[in-house]
Every structure is written in C-alpha cells, then in structure tokens.
PyMOL Python script that loads the backbone (N, CA, C, O; Angstrom):
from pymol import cmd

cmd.read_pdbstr("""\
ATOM      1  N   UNK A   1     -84.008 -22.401  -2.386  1.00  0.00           N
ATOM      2  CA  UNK A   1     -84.346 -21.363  -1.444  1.00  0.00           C
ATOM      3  C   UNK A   1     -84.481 -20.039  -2.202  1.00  0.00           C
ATOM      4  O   UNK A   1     -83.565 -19.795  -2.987  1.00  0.00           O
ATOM      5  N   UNK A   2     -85.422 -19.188  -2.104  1.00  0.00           N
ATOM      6  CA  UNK A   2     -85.401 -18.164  -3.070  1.00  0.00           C
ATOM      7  C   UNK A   2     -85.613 -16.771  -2.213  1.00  0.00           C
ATOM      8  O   UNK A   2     -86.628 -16.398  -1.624  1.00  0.00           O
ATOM      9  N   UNK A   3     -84.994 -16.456  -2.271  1.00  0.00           N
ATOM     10  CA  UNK A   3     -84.731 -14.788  -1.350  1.00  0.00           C
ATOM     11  C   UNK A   3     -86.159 -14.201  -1.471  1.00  0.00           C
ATOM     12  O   UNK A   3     -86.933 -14.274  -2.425  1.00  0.00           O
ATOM     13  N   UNK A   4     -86.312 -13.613  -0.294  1.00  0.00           N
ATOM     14  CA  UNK A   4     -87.613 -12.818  -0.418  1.00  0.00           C
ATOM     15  C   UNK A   4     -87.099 -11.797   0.973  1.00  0.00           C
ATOM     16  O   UNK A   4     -86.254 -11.830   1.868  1.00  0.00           O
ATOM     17  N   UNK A   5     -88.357 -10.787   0.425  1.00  0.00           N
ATOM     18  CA  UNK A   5     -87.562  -9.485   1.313  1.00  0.00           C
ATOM     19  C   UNK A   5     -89.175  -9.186   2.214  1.00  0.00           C
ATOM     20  O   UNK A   5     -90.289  -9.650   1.974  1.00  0.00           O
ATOM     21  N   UNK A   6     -88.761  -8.313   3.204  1.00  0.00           N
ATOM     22  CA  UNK A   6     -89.867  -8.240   4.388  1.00  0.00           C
ATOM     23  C   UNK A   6     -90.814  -7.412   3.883  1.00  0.00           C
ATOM     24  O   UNK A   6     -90.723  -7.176   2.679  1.00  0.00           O
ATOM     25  N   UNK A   7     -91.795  -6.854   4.554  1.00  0.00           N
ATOM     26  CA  UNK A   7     -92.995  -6.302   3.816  1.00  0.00           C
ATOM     27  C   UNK A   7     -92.191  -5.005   4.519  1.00  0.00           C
ATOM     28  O   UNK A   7     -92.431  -4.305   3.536  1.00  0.00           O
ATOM     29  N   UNK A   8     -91.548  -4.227   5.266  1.00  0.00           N
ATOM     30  CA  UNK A   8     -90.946  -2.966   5.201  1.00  0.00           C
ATOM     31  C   UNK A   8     -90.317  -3.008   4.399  1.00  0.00           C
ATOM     32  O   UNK A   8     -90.916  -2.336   3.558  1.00  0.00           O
ATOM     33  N   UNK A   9     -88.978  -3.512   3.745  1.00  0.00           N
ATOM     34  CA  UNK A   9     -88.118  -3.463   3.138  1.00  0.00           C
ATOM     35  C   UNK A   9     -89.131  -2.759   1.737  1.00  0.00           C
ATOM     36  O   UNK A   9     -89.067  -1.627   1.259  1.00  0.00           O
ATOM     37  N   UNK A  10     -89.944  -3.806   1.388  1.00  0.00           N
ATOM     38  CA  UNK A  10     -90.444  -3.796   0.208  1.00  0.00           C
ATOM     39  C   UNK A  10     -91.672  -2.166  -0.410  1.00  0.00           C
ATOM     40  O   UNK A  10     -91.860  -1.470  -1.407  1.00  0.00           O
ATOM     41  N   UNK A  11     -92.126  -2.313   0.878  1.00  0.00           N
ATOM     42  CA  UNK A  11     -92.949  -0.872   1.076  1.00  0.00           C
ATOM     43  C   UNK A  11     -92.067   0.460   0.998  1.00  0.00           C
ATOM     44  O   UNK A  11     -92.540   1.482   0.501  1.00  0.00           O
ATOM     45  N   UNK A  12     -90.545   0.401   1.595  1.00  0.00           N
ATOM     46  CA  UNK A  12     -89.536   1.199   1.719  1.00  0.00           C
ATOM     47  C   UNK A  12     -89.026   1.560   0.003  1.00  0.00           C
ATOM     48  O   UNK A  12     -88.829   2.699  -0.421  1.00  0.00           O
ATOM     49  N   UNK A  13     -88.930   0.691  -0.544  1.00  0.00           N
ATOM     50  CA  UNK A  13     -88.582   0.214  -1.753  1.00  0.00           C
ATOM     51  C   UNK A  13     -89.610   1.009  -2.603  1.00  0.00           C
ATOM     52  O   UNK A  13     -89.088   1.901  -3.272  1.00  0.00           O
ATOM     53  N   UNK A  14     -90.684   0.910  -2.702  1.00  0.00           N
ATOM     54  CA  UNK A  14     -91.674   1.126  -3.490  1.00  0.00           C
ATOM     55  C   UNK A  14     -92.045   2.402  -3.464  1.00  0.00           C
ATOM     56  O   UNK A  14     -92.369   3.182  -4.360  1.00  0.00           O
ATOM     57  N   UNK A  15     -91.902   2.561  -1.675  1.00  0.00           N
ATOM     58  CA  UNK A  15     -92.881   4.333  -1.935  1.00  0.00           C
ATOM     59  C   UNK A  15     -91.489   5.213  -2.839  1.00  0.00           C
ATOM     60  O   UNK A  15     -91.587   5.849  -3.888  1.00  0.00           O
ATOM     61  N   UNK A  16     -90.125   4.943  -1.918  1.00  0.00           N
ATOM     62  CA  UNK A  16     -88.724   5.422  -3.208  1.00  0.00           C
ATOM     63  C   UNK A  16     -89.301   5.911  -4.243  1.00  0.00           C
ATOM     64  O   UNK A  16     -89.696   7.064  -4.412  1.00  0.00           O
ATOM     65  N   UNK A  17     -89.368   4.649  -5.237  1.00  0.00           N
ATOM     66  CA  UNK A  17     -89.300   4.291  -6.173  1.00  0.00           C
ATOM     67  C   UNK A  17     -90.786   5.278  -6.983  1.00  0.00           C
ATOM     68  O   UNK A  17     -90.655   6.078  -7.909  1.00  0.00           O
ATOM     69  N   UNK A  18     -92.412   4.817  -6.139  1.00  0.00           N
ATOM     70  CA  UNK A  18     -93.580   5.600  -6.964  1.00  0.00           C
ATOM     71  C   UNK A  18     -93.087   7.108  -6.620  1.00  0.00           C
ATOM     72  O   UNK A  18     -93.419   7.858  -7.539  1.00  0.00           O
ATOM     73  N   UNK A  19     -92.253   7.925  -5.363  1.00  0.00           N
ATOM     74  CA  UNK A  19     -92.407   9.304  -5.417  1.00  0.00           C
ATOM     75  C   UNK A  19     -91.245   9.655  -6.399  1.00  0.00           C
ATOM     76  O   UNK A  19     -91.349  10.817  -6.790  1.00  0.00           O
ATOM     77  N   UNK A  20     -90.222   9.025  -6.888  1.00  0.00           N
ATOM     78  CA  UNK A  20     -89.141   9.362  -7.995  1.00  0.00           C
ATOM     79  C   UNK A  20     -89.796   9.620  -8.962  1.00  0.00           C
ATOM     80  O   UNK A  20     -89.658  10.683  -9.568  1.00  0.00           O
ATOM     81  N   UNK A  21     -90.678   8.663  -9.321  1.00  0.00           N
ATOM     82  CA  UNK A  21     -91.475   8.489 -10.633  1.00  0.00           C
ATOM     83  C   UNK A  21     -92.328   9.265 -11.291  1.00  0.00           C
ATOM     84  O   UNK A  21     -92.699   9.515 -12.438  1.00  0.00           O
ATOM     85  N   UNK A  22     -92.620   9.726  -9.580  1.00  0.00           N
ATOM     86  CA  UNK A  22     -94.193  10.521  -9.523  1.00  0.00           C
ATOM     87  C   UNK A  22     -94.069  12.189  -9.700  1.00  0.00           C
ATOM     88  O   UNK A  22     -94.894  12.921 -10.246  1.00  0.00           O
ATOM     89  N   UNK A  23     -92.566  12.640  -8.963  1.00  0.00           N
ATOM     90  CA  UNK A  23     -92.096  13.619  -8.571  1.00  0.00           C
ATOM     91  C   UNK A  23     -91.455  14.381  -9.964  1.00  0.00           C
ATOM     92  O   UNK A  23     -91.896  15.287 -10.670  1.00  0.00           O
ATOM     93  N   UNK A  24     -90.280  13.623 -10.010  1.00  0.00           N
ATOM     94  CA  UNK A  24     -89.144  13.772 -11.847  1.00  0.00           C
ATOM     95  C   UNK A  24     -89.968  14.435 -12.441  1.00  0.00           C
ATOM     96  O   UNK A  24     -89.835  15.659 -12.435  1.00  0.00           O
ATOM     97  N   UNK A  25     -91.071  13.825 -13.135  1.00  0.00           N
ATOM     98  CA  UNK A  25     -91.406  14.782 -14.294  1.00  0.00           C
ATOM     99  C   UNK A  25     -92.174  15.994 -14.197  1.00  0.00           C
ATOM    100  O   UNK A  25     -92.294  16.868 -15.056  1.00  0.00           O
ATOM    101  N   UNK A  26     -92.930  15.916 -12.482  1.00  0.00           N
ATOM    102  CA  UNK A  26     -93.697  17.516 -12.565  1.00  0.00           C
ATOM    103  C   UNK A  26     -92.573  17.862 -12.124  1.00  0.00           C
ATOM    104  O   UNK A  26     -92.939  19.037 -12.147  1.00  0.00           O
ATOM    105  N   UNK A  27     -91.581  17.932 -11.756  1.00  0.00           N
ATOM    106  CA  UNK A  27     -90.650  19.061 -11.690  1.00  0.00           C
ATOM    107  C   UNK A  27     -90.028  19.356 -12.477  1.00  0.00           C
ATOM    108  O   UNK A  27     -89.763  20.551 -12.607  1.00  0.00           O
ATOM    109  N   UNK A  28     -89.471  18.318 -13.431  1.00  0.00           N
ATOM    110  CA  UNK A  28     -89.073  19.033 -14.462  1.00  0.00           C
ATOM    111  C   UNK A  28     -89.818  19.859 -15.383  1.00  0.00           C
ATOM    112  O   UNK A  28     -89.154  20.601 -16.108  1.00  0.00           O
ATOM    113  N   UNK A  29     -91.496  19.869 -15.523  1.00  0.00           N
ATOM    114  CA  UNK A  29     -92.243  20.736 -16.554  1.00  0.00           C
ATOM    115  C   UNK A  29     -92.274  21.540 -15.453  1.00  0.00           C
ATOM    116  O   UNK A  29     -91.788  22.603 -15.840  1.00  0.00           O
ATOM    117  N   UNK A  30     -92.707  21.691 -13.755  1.00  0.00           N
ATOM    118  CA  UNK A  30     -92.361  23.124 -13.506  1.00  0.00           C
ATOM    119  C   UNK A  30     -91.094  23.781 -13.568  1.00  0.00           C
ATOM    120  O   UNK A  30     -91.093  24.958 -13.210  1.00  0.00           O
ATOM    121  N   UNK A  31     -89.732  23.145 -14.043  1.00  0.00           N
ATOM    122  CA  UNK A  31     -88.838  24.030 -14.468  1.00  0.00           C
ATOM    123  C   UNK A  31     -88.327  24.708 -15.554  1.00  0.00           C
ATOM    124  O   UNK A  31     -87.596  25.691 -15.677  1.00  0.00           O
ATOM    125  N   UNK A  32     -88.890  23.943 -16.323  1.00  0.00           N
ATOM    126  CA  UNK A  32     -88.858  23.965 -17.711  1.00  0.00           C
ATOM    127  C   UNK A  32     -89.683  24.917 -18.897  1.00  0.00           C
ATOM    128  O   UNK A  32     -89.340  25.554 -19.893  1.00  0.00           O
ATOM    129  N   UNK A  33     -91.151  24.587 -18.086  1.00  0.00           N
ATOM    130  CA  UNK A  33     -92.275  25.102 -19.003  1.00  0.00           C
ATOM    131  C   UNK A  33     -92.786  26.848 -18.574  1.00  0.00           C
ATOM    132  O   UNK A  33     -92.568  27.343 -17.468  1.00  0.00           O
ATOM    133  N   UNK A  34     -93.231  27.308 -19.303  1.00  0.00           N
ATOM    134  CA  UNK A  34     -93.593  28.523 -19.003  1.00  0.00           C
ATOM    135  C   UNK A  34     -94.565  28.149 -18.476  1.00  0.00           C
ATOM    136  O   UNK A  34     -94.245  28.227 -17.290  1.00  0.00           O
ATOM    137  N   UNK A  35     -96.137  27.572 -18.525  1.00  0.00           N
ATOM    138  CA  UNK A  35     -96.727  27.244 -18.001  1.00  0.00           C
ATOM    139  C   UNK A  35     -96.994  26.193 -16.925  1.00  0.00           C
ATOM    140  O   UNK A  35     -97.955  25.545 -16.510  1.00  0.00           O
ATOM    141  N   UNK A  36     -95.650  26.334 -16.661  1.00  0.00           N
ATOM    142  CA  UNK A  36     -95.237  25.088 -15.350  1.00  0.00           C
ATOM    143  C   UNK A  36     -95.557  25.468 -14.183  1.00  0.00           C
ATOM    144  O   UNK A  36     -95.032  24.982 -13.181  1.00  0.00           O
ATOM    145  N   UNK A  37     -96.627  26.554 -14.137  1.00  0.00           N
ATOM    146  CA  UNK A  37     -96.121  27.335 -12.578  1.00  0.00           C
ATOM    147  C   UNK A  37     -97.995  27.207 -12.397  1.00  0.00           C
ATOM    148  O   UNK A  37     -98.729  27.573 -11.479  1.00  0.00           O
ATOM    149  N   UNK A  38     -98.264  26.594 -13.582  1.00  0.00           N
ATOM    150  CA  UNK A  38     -99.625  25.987 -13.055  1.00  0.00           C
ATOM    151  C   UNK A  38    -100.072  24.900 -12.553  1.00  0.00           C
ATOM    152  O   UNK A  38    -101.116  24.614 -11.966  1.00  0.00           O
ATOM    153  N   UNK A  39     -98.913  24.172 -12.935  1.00  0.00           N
ATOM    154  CA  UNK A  39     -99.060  22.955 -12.274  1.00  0.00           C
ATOM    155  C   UNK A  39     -98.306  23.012 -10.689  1.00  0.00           C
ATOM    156  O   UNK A  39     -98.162  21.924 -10.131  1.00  0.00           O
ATOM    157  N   UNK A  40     -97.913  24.045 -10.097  1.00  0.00           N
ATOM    158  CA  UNK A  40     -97.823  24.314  -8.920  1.00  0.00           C
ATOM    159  C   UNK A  40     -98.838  23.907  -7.759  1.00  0.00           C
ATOM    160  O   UNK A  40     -98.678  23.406  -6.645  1.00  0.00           O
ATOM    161  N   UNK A  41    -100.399  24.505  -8.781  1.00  0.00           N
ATOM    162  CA  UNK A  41    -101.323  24.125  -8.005  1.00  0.00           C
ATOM    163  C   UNK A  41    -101.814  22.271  -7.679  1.00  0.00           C
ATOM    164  O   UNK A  41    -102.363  21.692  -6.741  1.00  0.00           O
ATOM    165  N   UNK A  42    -101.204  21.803  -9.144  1.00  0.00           N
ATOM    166  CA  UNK A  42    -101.390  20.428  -8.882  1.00  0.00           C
ATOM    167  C   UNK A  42    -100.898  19.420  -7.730  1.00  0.00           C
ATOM    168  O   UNK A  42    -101.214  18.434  -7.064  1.00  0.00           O
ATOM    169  N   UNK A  43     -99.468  20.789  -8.079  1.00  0.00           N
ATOM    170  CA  UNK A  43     -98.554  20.200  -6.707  1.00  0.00           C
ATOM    171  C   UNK A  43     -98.913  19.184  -5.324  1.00  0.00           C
ATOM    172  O   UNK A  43     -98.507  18.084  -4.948  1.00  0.00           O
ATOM    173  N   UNK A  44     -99.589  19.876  -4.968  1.00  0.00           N
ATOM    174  CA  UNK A  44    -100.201  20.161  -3.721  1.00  0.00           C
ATOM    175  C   UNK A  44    -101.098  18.383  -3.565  1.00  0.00           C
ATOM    176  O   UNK A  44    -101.003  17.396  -2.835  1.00  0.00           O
ATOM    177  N   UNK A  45    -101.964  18.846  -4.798  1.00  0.00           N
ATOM    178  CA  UNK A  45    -102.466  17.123  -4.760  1.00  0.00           C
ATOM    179  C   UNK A  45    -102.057  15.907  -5.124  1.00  0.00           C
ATOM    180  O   UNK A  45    -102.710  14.879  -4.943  1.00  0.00           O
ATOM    181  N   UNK A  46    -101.042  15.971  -5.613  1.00  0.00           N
ATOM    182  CA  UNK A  46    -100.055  14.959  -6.194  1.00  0.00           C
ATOM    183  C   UNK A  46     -99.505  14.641  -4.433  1.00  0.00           C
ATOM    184  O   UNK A  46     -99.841  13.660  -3.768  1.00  0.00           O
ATOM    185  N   UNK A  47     -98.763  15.564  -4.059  1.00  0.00           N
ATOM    186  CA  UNK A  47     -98.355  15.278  -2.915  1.00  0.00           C
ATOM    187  C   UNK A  47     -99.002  14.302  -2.023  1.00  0.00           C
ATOM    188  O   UNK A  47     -98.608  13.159  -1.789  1.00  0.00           O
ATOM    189  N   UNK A  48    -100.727  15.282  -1.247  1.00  0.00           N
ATOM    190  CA  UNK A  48    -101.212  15.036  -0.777  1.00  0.00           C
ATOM    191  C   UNK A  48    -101.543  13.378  -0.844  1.00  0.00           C
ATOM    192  O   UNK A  48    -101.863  12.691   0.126  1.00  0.00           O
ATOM    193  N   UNK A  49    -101.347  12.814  -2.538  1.00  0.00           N
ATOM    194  CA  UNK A  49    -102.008  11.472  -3.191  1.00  0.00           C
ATOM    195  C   UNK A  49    -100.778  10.490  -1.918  1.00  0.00           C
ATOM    196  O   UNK A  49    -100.848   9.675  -0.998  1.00  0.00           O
ATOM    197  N   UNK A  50     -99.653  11.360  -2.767  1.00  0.00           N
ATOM    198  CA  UNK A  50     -97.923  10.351  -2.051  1.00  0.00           C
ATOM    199  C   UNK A  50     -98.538   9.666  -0.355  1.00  0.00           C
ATOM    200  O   UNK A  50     -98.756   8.560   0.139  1.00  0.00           O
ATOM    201  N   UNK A  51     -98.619  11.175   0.074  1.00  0.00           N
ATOM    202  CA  UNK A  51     -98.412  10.819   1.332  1.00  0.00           C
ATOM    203  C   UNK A  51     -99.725   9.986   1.864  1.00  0.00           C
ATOM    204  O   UNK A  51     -99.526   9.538   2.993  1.00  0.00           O
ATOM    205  N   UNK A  52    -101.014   9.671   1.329  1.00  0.00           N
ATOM    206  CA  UNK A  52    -102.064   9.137   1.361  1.00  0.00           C
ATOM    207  C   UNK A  52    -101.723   7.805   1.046  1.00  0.00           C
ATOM    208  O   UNK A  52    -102.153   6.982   1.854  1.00  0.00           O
ATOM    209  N   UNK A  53    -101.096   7.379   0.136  1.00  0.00           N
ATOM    210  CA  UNK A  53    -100.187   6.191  -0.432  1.00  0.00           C
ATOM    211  C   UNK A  53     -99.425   5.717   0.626  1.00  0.00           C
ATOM    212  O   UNK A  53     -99.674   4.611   1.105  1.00  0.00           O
ATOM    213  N   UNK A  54     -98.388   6.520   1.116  1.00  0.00           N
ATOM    214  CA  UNK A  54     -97.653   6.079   2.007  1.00  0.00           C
ATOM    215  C   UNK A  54     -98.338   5.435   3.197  1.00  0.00           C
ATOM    216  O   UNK A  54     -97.964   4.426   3.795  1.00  0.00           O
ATOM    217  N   UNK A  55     -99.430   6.203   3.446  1.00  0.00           N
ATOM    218  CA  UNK A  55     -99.504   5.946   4.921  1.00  0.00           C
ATOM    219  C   UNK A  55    -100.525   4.125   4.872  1.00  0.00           C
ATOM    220  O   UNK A  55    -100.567   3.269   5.756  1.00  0.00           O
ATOM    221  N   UNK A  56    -101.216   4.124   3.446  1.00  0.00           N
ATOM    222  CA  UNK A  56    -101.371   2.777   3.099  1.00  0.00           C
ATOM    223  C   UNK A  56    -100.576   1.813   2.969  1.00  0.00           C
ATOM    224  O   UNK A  56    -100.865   0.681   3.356  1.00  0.00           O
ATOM    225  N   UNK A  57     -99.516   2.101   2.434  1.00  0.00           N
ATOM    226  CA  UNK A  57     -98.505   1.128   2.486  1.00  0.00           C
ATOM    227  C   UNK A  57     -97.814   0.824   3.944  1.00  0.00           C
ATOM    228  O   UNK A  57     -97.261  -0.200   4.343  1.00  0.00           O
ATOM    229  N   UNK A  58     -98.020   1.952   4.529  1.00  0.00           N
ATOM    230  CA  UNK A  58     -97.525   1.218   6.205  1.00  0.00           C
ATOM    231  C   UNK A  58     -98.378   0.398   6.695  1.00  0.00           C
ATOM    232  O   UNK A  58     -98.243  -0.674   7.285  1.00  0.00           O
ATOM    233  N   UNK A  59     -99.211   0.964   6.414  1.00  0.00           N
ATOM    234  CA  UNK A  59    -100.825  -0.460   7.405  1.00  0.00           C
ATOM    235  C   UNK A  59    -100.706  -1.666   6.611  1.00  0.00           C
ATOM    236  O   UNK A  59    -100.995  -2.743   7.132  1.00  0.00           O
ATOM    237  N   UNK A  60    -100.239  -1.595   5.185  1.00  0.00           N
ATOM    238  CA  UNK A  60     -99.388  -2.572   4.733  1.00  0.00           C
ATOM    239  C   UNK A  60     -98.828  -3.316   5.098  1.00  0.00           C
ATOM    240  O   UNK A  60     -99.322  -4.442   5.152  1.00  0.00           O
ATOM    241  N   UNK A  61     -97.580  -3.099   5.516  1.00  0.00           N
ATOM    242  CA  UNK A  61     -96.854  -3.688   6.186  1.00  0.00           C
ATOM    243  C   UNK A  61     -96.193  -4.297   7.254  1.00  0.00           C
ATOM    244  O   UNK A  61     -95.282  -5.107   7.426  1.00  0.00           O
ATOM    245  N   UNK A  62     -97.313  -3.326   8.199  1.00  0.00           N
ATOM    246  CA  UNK A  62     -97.139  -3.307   9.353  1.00  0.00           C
ATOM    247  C   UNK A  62     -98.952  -3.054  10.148  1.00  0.00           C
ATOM    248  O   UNK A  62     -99.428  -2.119  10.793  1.00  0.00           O
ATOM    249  N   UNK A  63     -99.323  -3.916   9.852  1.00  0.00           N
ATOM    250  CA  UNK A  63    -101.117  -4.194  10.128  1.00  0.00           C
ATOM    251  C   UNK A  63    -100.898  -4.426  12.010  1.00  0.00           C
ATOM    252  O   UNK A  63    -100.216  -5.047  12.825  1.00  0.00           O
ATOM    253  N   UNK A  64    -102.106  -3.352  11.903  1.00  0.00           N
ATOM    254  CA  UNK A  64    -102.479  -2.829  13.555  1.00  0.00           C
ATOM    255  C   UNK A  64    -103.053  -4.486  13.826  1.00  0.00           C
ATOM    256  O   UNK A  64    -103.471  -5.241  12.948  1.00  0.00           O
ATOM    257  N   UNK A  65    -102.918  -4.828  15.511  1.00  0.00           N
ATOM    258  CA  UNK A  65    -103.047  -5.878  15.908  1.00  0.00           C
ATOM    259  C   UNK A  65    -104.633  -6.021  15.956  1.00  0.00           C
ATOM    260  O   UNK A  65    -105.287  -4.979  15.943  1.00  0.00           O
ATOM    261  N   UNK A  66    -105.295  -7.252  16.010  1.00  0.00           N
ATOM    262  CA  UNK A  66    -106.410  -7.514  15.476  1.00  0.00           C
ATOM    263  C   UNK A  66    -107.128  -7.188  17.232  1.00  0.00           C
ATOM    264  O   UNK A  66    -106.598  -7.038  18.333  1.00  0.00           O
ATOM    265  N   UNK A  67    -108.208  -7.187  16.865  1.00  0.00           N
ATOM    266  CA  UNK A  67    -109.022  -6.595  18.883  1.00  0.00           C
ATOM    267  C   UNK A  67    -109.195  -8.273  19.214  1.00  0.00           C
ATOM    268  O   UNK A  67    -109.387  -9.289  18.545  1.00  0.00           O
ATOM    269  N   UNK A  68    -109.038  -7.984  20.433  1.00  0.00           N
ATOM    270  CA  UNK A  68    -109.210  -9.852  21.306  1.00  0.00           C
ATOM    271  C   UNK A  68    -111.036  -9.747  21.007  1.00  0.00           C
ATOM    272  O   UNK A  68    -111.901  -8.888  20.834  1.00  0.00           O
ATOM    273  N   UNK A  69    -110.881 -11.352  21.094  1.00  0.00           N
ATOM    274  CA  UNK A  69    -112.127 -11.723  20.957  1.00  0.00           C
ATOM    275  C   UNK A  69    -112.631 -11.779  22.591  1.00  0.00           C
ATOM    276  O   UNK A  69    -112.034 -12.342  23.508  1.00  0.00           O
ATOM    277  N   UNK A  70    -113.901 -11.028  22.670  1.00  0.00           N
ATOM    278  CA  UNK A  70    -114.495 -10.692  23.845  1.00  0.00           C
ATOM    279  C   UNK A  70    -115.672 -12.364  24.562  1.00  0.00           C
ATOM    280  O   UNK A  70    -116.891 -12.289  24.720  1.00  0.00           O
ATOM    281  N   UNK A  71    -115.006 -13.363  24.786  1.00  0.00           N
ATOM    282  CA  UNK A  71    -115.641 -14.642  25.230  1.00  0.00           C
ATOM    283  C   UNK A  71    -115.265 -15.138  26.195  1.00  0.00           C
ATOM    284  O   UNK A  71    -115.769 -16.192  26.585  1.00  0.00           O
TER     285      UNK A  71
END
""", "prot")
cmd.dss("prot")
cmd.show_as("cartoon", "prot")
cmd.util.cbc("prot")
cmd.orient("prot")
C-alpha cells in the first residue's frame, strides 16, 4: 500500500514551498544590496507570477464541474 496524498494537500504543499523559494532570495538582495531597491519594481511581477500560479494550481486540484451534456 503506498501512501499518497490528495491533490489539495499537495497543491498546499507546493505553492509553500515555490513562494519560500521564490520569495527568500529577492528579499534578501532587497535587504542587503544597495541596488536592491530596484528590484522592488520586479517585486510586483514576481508576485503577480505567485498568485497567477496559485490560482492554477487550484483549478488543479480542484477542477470546475464539467457542463451536462445537452441530449
């Protein structure tokens, strides 16, 4: 029998995991770098990417019900 986990669990898991990944290091060069305060502007689209991601990974996991067949 081999454990397997639900498609929320796993989507829950993942987005975690890509915005840690994704997040950590522009923040640390905007804290760090003198020229970190340019990537401020990147900010914005990095984000925008996350939450574009996310909202794929929900239809992911959770797929809208299919339309009845009209017969």
């Amino acid at each position: 029998m081999t454990p397997t986990m639900s498609r929320p669990v796993m989507v829950t898991l993942f987005g975690v995991i890509a915005a840690f990944v994704v997040l950590t290091p522009l923040i640390w060069l905007i804290n760090t770098r003198d020229w970190g305060i340019f990537l401020m502007l990147l900010a914005t689209f990095v984000i925008y990417g996350l939450i574009h991601a996310g909202r794929r990974l929900a239809e992911w996991a959770d797929p809208p019900p299919s339309p009845p067949d009209d017969e």
